[in-house]
N, CA, C and O atoms as CSV, one atom per row, in Angstrom:
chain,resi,resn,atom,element,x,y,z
A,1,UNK,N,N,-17.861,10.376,19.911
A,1,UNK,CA,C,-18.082,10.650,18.520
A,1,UNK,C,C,-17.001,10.032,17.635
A,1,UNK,O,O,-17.312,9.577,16.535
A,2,UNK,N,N,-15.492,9.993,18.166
A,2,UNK,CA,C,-14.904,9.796,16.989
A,2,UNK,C,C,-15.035,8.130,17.073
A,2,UNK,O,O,-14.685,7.556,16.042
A,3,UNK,N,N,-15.447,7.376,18.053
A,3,UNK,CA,C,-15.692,5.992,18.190
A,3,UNK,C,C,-16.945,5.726,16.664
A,3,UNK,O,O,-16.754,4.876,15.794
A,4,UNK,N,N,-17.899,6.485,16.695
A,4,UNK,CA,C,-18.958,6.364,15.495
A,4,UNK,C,C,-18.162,6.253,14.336
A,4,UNK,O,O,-18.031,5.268,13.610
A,5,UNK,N,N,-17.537,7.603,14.221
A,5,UNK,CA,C,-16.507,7.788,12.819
A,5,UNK,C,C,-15.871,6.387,12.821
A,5,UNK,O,O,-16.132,5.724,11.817
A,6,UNK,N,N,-14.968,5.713,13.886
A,6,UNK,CA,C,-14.070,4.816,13.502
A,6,UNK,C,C,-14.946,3.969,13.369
A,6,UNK,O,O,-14.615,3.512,12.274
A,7,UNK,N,N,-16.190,3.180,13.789
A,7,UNK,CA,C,-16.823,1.987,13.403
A,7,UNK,C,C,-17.759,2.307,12.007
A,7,UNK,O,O,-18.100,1.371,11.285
A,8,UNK,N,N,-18.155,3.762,11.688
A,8,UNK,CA,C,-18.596,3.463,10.404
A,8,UNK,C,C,-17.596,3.730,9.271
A,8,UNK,O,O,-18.172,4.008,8.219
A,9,UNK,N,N,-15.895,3.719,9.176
A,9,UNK,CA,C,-15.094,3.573,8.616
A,9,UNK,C,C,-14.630,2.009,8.454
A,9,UNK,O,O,-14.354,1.494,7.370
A,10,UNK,N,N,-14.593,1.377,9.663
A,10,UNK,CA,C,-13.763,0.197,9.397
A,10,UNK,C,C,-15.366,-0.616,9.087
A,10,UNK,O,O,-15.045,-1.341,8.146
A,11,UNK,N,N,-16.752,-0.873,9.324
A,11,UNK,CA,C,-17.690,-1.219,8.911
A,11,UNK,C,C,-18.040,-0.954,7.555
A,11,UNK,O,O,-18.376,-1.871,6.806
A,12,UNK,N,N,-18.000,-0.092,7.286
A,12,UNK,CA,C,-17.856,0.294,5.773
A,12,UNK,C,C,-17.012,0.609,4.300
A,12,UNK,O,O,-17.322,0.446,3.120
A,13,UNK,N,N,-16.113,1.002,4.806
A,13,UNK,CA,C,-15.125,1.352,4.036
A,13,UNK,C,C,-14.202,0.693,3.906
A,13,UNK,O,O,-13.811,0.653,2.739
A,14,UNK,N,N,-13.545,0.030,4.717
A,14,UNK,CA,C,-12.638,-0.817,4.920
A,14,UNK,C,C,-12.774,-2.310,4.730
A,14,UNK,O,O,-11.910,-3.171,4.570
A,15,UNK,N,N,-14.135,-2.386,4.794
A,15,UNK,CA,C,-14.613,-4.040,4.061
A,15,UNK,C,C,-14.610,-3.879,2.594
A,15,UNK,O,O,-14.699,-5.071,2.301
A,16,UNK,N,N,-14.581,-3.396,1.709
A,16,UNK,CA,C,-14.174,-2.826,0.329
A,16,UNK,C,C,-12.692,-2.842,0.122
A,16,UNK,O,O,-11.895,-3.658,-0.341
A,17,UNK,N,N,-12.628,-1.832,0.553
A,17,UNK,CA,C,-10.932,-1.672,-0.036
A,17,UNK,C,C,-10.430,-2.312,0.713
A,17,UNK,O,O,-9.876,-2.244,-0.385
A,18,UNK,N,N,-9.767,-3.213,1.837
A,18,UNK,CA,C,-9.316,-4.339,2.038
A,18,UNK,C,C,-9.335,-5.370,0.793
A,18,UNK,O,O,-8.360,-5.609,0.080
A,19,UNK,N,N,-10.300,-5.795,0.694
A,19,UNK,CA,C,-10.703,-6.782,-0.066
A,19,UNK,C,C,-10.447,-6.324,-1.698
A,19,UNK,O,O,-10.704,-7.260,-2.455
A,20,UNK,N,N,-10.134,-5.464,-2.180
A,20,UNK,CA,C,-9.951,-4.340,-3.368
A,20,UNK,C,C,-8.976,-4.768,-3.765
A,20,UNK,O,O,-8.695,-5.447,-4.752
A,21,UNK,N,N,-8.065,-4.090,-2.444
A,21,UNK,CA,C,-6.202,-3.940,-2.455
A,21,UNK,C,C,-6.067,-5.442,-2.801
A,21,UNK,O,O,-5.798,-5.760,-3.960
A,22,UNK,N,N,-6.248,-6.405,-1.812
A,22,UNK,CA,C,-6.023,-7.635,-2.269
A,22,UNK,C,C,-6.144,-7.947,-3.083
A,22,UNK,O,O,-4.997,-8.278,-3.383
A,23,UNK,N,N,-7.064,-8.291,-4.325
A,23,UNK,CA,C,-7.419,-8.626,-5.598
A,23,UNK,C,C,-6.154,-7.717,-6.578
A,23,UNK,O,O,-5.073,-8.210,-6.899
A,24,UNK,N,N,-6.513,-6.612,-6.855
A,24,UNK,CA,C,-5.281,-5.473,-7.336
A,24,UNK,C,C,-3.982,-5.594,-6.807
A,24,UNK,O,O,-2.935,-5.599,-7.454
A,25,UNK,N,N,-4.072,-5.659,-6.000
A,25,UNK,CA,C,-2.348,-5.648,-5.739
A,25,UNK,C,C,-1.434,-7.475,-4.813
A,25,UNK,O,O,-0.475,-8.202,-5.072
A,26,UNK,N,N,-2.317,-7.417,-3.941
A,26,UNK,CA,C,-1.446,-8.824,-3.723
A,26,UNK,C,C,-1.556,-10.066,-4.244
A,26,UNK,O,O,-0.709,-10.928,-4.009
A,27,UNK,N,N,-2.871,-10.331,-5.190
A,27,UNK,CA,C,-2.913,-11.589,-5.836
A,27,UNK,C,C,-1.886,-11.805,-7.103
A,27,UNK,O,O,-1.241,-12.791,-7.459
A,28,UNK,N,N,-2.017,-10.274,-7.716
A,28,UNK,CA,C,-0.598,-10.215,-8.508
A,28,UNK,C,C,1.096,-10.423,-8.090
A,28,UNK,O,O,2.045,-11.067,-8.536
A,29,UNK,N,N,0.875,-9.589,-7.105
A,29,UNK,CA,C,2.178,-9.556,-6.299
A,29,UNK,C,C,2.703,-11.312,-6.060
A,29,UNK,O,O,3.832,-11.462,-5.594
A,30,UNK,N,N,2.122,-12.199,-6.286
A,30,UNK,CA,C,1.940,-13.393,-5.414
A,30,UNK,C,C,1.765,-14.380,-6.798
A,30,UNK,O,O,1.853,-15.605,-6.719
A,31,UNK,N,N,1.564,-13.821,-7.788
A,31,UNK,CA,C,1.613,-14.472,-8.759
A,31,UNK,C,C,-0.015,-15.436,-9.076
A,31,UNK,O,O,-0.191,-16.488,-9.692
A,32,UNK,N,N,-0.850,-14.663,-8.461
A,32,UNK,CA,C,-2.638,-15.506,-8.226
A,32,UNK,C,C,-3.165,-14.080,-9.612
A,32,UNK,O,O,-2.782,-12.982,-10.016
A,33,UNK,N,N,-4.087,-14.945,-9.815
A,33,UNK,CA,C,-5.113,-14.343,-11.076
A,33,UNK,C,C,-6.052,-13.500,-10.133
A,33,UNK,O,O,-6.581,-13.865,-9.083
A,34,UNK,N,N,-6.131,-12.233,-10.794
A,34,UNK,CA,C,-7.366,-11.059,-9.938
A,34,UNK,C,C,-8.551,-11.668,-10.616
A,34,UNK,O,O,-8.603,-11.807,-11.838
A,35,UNK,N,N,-9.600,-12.065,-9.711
A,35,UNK,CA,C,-11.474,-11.570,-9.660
A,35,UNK,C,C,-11.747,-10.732,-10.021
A,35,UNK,O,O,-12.272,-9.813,-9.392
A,36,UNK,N,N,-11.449,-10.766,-11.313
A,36,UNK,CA,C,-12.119,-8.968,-11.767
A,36,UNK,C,C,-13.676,-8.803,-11.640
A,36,UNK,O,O,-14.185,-7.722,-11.342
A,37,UNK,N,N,-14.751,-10.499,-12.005
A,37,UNK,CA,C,-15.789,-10.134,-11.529
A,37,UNK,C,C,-15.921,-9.396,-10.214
A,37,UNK,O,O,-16.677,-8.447,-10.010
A,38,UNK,N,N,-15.068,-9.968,-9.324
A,38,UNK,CA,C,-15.267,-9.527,-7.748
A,38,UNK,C,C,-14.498,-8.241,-7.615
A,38,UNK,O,O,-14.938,-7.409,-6.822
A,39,UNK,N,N,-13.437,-7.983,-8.273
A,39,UNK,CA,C,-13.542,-6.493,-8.186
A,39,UNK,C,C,-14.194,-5.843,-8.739
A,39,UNK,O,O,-13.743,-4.714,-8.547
A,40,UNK,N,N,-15.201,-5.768,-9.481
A,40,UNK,CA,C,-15.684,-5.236,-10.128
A,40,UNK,C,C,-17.177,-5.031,-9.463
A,40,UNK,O,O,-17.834,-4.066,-9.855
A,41,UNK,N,N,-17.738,-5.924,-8.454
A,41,UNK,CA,C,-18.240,-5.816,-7.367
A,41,UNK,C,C,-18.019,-5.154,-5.954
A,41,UNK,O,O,-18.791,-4.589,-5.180
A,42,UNK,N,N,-16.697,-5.432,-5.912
A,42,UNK,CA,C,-16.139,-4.315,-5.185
A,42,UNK,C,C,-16.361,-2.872,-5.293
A,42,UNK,O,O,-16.936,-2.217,-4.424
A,43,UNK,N,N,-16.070,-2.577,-5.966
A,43,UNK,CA,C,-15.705,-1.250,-6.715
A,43,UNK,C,C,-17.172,-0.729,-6.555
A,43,UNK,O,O,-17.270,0.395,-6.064
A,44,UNK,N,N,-18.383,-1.409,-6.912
A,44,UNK,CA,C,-19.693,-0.938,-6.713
A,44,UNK,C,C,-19.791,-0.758,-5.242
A,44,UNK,O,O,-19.494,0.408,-4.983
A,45,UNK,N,N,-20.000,-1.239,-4.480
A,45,UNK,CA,C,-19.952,-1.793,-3.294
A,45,UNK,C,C,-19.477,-0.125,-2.636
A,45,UNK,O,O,-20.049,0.842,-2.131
A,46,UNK,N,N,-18.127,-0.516,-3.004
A,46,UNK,CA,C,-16.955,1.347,-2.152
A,46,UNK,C,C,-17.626,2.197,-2.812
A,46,UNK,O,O,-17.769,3.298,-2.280
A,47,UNK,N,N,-18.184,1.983,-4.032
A,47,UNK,CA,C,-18.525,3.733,-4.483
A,47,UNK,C,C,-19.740,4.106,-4.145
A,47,UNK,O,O,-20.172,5.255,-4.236
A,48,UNK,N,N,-20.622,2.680,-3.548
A,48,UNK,CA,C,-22.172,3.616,-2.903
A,48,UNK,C,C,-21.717,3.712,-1.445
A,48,UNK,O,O,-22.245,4.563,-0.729
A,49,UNK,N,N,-20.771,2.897,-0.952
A,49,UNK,CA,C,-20.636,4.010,0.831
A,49,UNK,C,C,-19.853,4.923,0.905
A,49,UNK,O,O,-19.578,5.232,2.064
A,50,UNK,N,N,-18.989,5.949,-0.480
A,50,UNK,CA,C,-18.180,6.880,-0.509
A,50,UNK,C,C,-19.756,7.845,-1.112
A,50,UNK,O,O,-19.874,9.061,-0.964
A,51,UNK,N,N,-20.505,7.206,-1.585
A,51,UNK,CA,C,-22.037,8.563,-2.084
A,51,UNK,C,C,-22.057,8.327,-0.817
A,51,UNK,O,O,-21.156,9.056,-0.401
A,52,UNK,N,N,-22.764,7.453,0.612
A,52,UNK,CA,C,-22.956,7.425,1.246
A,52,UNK,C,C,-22.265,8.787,2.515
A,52,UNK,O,O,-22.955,9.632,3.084
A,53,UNK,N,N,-20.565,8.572,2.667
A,53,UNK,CA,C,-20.155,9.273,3.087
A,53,UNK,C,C,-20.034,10.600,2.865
A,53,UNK,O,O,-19.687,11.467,3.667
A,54,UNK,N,N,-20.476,10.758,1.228
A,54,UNK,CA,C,-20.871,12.224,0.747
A,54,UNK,C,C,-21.964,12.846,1.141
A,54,UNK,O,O,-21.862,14.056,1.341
A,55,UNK,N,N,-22.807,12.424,1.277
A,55,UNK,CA,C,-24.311,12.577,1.777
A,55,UNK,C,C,-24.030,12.932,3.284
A,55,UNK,O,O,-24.387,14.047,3.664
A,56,UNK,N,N,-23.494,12.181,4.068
A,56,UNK,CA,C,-23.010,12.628,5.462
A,56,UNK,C,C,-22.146,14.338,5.140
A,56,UNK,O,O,-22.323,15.418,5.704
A,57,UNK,N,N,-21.604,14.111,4.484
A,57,UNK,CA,C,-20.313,14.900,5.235
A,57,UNK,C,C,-20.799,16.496,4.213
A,57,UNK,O,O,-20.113,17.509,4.349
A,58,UNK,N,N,-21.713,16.487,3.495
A,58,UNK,CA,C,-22.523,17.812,2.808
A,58,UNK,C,C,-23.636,18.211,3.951
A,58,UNK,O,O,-24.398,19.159,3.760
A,59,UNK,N,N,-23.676,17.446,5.120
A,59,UNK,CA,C,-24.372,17.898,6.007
A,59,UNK,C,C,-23.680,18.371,7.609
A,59,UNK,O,O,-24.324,19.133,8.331
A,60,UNK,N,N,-22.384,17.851,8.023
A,60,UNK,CA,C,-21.324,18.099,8.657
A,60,UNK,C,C,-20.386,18.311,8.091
A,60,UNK,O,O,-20.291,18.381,6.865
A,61,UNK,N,N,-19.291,18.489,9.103
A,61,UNK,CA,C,-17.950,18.527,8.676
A,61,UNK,C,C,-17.524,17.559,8.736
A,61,UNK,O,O,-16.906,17.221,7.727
A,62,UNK,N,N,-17.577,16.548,9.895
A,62,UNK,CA,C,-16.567,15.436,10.059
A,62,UNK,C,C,-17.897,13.860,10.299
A,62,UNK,O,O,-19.034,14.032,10.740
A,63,UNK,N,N,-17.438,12.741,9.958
A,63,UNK,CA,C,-18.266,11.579,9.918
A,63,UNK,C,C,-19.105,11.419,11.252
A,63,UNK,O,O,-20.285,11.120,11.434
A,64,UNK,N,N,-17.744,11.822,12.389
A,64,UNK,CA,C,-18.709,11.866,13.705
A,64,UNK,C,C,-19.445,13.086,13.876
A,64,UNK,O,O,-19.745,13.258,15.058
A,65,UNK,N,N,-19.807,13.918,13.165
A,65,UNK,CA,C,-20.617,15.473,13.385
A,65,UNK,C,C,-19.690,16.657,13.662
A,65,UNK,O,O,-18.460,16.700,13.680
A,66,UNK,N,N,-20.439,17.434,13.834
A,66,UNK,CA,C,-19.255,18.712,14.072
A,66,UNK,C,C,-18.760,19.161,15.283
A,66,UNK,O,O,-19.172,20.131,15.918
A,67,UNK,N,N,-17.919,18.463,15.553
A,67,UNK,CA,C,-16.879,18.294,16.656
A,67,UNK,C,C,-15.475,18.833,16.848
A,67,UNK,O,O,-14.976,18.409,15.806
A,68,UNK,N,N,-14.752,19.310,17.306
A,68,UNK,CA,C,-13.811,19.661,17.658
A,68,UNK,C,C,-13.102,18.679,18.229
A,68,UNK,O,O,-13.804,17.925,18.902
A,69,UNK,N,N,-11.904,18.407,18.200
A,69,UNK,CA,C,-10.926,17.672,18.628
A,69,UNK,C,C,-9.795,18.237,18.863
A,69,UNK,O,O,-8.955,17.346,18.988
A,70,UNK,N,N,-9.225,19.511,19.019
A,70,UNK,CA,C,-8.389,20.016,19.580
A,70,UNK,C,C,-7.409,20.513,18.332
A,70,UNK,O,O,-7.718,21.214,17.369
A,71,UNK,N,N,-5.856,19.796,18.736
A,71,UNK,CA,C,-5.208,20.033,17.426
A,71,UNK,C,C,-5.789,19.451,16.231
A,71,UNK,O,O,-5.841,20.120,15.200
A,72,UNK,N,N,-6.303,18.067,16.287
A,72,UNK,CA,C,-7.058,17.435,15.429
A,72,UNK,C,C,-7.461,18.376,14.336
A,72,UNK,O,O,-7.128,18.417,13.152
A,73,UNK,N,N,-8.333,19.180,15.105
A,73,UNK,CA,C,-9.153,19.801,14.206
A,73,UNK,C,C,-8.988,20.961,13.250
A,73,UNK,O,O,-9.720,21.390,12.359
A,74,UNK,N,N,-7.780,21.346,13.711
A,74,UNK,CA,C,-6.942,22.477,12.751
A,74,UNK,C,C,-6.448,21.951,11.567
A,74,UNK,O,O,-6.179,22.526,10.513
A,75,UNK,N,N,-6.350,20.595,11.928
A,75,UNK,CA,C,-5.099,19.892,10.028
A,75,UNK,C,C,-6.405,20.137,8.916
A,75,UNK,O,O,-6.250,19.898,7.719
């Protein structure tokens, strides 16, 4: 289960904000002009697989289902 969670995190979520952070923070950092069209595509992009992950997680607790993981699962 938590293998699901981690591939529909780094499949989804992480192809966004990767690509986010970069535009926002290191093209500046670096002295490069931000894509605001493309962040601004971005930004659409992360906020329908964060509804997405809302929709999951109003039906479980956790992305991989309701699972226990030991100490995990107490934080």
């Amino acid at each position: 289960m938590y293998d699901q969670a981690a591939s529909i995190e780094t499949s989804n979520f992480d192809t966004f904000a990767a690509k986010l952070v970069s535009e926002k923070v290191f093209k500046p950092m670096f002295g490069m002009k931000t894509d605001e069209e493309l962040v601004a595509t971005l930004i659409q992009g992360l906020d329908a697989k964060l509804n997405g992950y809302e929709a999951i997680l109003s039906k479980q607790k956790y992305l991989a289902g309701n699972v226990s993981w030991g100490y995990y699962s107490d934080l």
